[in-house]
N, CA and C atoms as a LAMMPS dump frame, in Angstrom:
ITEM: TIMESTEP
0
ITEM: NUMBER OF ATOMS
489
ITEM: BOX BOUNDS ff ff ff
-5.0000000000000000e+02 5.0000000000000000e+02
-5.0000000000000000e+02 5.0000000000000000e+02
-5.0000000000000000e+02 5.0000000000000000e+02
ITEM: ATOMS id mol type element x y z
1 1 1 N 0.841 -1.182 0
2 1 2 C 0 0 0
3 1 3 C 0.884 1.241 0
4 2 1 N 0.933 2.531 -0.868
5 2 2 C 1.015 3.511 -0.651
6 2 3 C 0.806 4.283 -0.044
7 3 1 N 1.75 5.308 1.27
8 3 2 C 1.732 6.1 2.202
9 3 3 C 1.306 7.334 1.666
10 4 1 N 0.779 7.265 0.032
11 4 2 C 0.517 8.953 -0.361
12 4 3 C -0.862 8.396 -1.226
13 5 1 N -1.662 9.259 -1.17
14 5 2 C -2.83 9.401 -2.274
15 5 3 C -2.57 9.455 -3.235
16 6 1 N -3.205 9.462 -4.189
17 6 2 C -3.037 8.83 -5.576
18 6 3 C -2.664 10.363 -6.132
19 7 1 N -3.547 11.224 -5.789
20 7 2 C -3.087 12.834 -6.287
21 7 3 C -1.406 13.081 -5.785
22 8 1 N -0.863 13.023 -4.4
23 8 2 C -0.001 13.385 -3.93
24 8 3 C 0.854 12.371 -4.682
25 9 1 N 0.714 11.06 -4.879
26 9 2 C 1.533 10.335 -5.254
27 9 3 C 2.334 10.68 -6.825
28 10 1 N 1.397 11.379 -7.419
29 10 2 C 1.48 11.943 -9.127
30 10 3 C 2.177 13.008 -8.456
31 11 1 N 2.224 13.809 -7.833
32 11 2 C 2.526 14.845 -7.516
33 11 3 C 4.166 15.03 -7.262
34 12 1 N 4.685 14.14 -6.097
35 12 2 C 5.925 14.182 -6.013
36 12 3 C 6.578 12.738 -7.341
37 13 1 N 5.717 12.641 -8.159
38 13 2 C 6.614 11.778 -9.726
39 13 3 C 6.553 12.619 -10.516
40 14 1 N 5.768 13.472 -10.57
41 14 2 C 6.35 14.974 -11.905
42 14 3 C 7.718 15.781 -11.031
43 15 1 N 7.695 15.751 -9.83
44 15 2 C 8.854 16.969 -9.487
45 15 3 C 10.19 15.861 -9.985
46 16 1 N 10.128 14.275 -10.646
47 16 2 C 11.354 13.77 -10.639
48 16 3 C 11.891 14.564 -11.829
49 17 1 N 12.905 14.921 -11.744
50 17 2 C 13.836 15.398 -13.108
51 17 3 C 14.287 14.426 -14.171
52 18 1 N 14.066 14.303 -15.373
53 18 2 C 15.127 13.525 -16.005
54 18 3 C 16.407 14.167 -16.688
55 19 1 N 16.817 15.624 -16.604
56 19 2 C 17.248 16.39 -17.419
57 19 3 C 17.803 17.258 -16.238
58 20 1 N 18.948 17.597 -16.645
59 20 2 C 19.407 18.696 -15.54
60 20 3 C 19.458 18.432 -14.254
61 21 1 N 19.937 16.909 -13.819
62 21 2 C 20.077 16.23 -12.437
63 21 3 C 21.314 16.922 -11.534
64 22 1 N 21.167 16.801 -10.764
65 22 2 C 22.641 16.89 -9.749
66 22 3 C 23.665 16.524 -9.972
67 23 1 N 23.388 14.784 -10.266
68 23 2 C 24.751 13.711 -11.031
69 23 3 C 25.328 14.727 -12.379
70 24 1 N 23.848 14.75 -12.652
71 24 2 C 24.447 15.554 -14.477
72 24 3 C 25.312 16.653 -13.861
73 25 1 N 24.979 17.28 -13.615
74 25 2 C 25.226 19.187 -13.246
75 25 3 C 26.891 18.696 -12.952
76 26 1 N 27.027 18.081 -11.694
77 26 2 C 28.699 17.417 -11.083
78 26 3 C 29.559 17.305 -12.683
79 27 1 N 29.176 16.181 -13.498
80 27 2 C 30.105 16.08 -14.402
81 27 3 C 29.852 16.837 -15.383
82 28 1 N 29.028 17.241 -16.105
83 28 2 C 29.12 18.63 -16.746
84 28 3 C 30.073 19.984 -16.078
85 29 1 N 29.933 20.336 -15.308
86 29 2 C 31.018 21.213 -14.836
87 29 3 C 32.343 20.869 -14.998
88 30 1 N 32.925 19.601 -14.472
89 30 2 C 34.117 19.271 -14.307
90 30 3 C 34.309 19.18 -15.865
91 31 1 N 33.903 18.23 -16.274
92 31 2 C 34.081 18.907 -17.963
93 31 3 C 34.725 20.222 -18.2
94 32 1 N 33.854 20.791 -18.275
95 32 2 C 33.803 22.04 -18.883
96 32 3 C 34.91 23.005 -18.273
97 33 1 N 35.066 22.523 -16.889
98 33 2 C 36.468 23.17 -16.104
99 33 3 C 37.417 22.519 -16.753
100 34 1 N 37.486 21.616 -17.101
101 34 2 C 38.817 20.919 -17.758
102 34 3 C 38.788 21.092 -18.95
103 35 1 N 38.105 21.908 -19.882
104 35 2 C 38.151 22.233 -21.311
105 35 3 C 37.512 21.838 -22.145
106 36 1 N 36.642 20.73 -22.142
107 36 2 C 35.969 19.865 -22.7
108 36 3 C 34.238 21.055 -23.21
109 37 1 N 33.859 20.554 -24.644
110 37 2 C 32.839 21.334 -24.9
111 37 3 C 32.005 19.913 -25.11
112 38 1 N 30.695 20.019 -24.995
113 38 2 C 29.988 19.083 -25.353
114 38 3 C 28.252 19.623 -25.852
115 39 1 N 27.474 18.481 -26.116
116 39 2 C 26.332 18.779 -26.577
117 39 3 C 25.296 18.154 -25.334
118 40 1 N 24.355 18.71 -25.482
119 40 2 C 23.248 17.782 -24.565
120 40 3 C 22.033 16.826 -24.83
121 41 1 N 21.835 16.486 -24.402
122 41 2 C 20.327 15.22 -24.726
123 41 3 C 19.983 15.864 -26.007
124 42 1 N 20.928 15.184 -26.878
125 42 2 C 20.753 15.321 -28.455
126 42 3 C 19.279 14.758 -28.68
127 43 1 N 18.713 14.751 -29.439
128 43 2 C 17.164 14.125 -29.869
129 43 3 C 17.329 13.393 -30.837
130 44 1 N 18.173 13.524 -31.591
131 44 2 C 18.705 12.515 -32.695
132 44 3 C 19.266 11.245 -32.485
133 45 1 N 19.929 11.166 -31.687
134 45 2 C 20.333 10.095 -31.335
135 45 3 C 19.794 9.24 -29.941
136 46 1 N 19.66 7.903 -30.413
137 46 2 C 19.422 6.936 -29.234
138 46 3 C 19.387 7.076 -28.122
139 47 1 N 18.591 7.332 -27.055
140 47 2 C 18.412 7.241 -25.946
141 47 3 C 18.388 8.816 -25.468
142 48 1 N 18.856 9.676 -26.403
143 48 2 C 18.927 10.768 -26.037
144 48 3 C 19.874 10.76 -24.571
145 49 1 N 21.122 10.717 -25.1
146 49 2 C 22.18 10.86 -24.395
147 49 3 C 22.272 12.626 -23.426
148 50 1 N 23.107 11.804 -22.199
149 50 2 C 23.079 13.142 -21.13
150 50 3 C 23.968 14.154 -22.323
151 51 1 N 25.36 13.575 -22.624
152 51 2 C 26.725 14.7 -22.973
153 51 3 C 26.559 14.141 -23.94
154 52 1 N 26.938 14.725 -25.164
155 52 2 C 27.668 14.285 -26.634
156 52 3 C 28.765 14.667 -26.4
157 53 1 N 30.049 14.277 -26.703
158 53 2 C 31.711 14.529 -27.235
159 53 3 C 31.712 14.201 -28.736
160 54 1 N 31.493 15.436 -29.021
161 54 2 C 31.639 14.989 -31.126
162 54 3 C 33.041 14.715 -31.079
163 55 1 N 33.686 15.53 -30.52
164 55 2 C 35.483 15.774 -31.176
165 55 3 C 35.885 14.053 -30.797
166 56 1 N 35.24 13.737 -29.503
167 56 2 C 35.897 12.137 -29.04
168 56 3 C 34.888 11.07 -29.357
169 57 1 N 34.156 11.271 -30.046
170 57 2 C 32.995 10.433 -30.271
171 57 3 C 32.591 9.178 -29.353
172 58 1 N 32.014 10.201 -28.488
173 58 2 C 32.1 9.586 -27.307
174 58 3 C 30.708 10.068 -26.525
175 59 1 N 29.712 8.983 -26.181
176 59 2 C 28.657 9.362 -25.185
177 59 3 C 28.656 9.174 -24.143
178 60 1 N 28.579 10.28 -23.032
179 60 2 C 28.198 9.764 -21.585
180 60 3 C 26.428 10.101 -20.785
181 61 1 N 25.855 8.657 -20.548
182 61 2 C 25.439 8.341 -20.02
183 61 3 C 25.066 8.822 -18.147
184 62 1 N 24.576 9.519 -17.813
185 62 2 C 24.607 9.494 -16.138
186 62 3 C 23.334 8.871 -15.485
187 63 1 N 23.496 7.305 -15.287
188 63 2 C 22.458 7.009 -14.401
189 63 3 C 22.277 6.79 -13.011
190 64 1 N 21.051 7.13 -13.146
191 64 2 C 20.488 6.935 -11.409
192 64 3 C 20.33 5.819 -11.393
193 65 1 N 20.955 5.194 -9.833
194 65 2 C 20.991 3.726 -9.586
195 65 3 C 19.839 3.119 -9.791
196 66 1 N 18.63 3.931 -8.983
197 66 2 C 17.058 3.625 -8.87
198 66 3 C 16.521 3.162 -10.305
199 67 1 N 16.781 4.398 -10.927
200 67 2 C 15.955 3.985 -12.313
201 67 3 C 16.768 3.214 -13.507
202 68 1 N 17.602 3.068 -13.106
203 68 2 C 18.528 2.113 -14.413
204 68 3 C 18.796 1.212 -14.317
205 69 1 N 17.946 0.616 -12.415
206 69 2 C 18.406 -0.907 -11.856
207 69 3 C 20.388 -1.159 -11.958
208 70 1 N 20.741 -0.278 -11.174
209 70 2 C 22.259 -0.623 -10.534
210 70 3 C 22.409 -2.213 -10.149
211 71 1 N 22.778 -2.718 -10.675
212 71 2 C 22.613 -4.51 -10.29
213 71 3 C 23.805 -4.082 -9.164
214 72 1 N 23.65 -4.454 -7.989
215 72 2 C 24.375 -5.145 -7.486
216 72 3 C 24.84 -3.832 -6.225
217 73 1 N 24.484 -2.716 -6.058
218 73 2 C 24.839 -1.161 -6.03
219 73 3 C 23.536 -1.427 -4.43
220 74 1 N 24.347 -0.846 -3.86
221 74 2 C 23.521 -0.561 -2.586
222 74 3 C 22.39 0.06 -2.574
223 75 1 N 22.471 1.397 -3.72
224 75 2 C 21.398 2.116 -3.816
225 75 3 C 20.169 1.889 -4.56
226 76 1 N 20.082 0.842 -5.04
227 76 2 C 18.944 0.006 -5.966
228 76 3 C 18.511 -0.699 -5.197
229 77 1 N 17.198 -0.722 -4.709
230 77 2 C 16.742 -1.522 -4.309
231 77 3 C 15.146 -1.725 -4.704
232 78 1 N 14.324 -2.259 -4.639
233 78 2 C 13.086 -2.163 -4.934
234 78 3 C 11.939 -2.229 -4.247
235 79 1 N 11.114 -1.21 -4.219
236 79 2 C 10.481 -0.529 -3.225
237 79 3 C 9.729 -1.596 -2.4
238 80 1 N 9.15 -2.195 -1.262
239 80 2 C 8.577 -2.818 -1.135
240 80 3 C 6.964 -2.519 -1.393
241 81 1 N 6.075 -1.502 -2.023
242 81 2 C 5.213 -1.504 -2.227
243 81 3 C 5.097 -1.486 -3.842
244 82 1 N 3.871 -1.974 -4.395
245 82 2 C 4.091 -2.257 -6
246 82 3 C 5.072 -2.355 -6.352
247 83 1 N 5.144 -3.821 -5.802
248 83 2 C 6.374 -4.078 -6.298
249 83 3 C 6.765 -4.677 -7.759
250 84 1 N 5.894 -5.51 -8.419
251 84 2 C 5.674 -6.169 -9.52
252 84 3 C 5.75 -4.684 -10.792
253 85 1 N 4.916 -3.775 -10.279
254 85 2 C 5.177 -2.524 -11.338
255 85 3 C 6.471 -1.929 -11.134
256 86 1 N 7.033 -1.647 -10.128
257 86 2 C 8.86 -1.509 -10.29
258 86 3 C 9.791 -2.357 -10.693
259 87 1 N 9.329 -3.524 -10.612
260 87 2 C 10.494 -4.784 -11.09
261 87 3 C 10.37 -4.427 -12.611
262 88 1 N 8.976 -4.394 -12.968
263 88 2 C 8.606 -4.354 -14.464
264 88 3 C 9.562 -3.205 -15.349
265 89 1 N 8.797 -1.898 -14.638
266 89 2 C 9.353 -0.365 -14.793
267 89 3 C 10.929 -0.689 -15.137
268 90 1 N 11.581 -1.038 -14.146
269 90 2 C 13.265 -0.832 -14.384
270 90 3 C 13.967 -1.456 -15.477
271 91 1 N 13.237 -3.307 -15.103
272 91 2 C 13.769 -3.737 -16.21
273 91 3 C 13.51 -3.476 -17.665
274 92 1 N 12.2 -2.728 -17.986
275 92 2 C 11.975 -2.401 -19.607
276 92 3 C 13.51 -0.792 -19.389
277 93 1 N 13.817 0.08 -18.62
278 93 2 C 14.662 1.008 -18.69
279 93 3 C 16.005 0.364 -19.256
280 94 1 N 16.093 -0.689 -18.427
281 94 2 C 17.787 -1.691 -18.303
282 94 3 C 17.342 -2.276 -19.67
283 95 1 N 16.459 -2.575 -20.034
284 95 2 C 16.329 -3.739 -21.776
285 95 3 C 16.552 -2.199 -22.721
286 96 1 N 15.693 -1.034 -22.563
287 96 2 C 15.976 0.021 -23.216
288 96 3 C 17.275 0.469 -23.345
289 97 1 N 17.435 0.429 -22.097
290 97 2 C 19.458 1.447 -22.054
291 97 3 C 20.565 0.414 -23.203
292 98 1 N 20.153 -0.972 -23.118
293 98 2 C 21.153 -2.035 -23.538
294 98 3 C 20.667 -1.292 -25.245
295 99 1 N 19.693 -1.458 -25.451
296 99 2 C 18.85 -1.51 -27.397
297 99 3 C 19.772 -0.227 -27.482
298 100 1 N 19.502 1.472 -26.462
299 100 2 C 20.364 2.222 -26.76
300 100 3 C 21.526 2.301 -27.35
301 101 1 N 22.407 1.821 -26.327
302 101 2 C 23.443 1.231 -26.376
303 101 3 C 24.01 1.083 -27.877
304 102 1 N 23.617 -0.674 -27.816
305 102 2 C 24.047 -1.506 -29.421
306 102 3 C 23.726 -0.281 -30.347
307 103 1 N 22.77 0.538 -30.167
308 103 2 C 22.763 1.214 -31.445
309 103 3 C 23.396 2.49 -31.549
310 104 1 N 23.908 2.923 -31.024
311 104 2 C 25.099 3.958 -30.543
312 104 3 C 26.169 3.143 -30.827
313 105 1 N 26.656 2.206 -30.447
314 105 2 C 27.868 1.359 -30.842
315 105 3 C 28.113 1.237 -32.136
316 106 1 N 26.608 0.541 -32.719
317 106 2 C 27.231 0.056 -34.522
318 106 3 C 26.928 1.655 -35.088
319 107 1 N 26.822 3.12 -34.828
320 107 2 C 26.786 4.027 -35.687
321 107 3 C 27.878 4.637 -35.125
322 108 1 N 28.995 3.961 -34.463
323 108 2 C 30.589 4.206 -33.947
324 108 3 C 30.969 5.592 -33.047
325 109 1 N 30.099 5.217 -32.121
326 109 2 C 30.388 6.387 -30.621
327 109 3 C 30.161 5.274 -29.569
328 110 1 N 31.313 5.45 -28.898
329 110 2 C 31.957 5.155 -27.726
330 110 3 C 30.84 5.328 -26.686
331 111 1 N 30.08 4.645 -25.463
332 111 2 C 29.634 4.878 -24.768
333 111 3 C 29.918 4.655 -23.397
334 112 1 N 30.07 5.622 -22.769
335 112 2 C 30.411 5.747 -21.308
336 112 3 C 29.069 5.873 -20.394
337 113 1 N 28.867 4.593 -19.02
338 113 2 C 28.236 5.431 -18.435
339 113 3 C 28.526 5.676 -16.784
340 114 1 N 27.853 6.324 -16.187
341 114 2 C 28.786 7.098 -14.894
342 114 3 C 27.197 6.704 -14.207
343 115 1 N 27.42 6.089 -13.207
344 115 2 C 26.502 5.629 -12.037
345 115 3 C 26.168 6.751 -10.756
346 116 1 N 25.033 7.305 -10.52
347 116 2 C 24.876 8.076 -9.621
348 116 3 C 25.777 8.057 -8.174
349 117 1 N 26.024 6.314 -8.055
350 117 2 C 26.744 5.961 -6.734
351 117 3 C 28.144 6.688 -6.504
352 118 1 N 28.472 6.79 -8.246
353 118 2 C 30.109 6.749 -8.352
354 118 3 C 29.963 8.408 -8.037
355 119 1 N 29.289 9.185 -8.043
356 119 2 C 29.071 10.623 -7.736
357 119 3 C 29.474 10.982 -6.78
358 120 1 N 28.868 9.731 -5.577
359 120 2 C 29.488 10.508 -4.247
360 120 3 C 30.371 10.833 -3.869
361 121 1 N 30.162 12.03 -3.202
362 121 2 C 31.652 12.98 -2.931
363 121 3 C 33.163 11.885 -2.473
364 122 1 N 32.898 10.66 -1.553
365 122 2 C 33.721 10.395 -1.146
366 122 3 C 34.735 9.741 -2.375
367 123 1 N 34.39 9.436 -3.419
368 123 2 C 34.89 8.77 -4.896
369 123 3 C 34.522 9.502 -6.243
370 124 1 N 34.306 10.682 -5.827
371 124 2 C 33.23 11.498 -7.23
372 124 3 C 34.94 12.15 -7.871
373 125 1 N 35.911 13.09 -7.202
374 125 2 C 36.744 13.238 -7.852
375 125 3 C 37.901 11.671 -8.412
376 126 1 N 38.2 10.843 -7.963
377 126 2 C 38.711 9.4 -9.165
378 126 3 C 37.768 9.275 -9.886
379 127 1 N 36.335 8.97 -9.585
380 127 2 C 35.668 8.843 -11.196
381 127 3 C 35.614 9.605 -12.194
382 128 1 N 35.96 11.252 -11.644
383 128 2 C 35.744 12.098 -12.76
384 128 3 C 36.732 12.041 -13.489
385 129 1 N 38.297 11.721 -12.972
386 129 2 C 39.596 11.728 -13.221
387 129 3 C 39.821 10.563 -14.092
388 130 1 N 38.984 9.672 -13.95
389 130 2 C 39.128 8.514 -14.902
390 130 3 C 38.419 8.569 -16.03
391 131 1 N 37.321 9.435 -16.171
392 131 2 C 36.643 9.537 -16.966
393 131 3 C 37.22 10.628 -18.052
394 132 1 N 38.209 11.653 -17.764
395 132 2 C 38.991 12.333 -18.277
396 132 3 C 39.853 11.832 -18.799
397 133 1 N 40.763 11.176 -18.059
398 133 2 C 41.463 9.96 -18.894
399 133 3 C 40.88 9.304 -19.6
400 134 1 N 39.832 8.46 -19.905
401 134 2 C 39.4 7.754 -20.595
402 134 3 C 38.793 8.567 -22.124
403 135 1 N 38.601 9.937 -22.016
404 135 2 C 38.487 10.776 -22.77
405 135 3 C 39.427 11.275 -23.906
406 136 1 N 40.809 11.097 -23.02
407 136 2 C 41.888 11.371 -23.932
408 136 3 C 42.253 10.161 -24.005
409 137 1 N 42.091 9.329 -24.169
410 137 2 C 42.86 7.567 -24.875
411 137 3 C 41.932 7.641 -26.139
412 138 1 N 42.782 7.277 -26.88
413 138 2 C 42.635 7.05 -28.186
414 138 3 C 41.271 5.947 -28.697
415 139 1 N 42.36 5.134 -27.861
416 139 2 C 41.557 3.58 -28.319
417 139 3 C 40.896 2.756 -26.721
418 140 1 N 39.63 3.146 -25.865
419 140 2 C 39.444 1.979 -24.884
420 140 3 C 39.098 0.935 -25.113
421 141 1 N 39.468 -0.071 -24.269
422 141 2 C 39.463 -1.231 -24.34
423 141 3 C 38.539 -1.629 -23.609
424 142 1 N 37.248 -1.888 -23.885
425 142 2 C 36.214 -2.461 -22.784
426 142 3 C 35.292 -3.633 -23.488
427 143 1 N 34.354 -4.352 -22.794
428 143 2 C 33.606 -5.395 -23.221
429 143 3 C 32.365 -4.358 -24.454
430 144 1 N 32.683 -4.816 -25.661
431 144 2 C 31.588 -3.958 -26.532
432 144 3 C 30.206 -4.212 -26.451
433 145 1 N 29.936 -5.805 -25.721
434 145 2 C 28.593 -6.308 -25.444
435 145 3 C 27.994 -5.635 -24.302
436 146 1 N 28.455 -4.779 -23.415
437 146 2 C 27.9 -4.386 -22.208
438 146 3 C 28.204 -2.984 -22.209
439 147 1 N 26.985 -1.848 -21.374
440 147 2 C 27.771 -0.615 -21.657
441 147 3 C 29.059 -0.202 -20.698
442 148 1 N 29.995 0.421 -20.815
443 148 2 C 31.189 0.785 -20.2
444 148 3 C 31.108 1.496 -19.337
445 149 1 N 31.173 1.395 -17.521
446 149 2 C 31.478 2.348 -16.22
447 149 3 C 33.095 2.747 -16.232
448 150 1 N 33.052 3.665 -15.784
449 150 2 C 34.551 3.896 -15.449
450 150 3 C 34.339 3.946 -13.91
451 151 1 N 33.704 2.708 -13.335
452 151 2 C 33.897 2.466 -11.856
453 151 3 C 35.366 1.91 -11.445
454 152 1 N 35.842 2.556 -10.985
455 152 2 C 37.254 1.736 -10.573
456 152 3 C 37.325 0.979 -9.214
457 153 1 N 38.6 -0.369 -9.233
458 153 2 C 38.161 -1.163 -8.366
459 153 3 C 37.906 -0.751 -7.446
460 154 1 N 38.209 0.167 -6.28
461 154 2 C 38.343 0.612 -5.288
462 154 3 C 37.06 1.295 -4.935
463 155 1 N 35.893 1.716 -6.499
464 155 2 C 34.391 2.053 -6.563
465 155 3 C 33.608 0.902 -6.101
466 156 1 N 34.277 -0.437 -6.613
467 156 2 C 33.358 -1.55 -6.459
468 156 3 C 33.458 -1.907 -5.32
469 157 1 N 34.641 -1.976 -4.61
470 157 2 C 34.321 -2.466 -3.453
471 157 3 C 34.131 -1.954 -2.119
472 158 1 N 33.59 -0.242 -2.347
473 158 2 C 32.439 0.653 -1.554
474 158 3 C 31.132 0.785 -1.936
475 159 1 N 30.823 0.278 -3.455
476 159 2 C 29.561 0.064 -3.727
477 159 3 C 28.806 -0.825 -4.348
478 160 1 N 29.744 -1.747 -5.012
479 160 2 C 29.349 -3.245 -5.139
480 160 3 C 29.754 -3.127 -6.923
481 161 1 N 29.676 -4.152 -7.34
482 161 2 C 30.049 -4.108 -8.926
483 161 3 C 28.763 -3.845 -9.726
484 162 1 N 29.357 -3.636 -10.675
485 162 2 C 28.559 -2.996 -11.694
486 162 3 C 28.144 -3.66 -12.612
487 163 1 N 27.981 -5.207 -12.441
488 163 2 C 28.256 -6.253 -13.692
489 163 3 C 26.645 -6.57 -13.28
């Protein structure tokens, strides 16, 4: 059962943002402090990506653990009320993000994505730092079947893996 009325309940799900998040706002800045120009939730392309990098052809991704089903991530969990409509909800997001994905891949842009968890302050500057690095490498090397975190080990084992 729901602790809110059905009005109140609609009410605080429109104030959710999908655009212009906190996570977003964090790495957009650091970007942009480090020189980097980018585009935003292009409409043209798949999934309507957070950042475009034309020059690195390169997309980053910023998801919230909640809604992108973080497998394995402390902060995912599933609500205990309606629950069958959240199991449902996430996994069509997680089957969506993957279709994204592959199709961003075979039209040859790089996809990065950055986990709300990895935000937190206590690990938010190494992820950003890796993600900068990973910006200037030429060529990464990651699994092309799955999309790419730049969680580093020392991310996984304060917030669980990302697999």
């Amino acid at each position: 059962m729901d602790v809110f009325s059905k009005e109140k309940r609609s009410q605080v799900m429109s104030s959710i943002r999908s655009t212009d998040t906190k996570p977003e706002m964090i790495v957009r800045k650091y970007l942009h402090a480090n020189g980097f120009r980018y585009g935003l939730h292009n409409q043209k392309l798949p999934g309507h990506p957070d950042i475009v990098l034309r020059k690195y052809q390169t997309i980053v991704f910023i998801n919230g653990c909640f809604w992108h089903g973080h497998k394995g991530c402390r902060h995912y969990t599933v609500p205990k009320s309606n629950t069958s409509y959240w199991t449902a909800k996430v996994r069509r997001n997680v089957e969506r993000d993957a279709e994204n994905i592959t199709k961003l891949k075979s039209k040859g842009w790089r996809v990065i994505t950055i986990w709300e968890c990895e935000l937190k302050s206590d690990i938010r500057e190494n992820t950003l730092a890796n993600l900068v690095r990973m910006l200037h490498q030429k060529a990464v090397e990651y699994d092309t079947t799955a999309p790419h975190t730049i969680m580093a080990a020392e991310n996984a084992a304060i917030y669980g893996s990302d697999d």
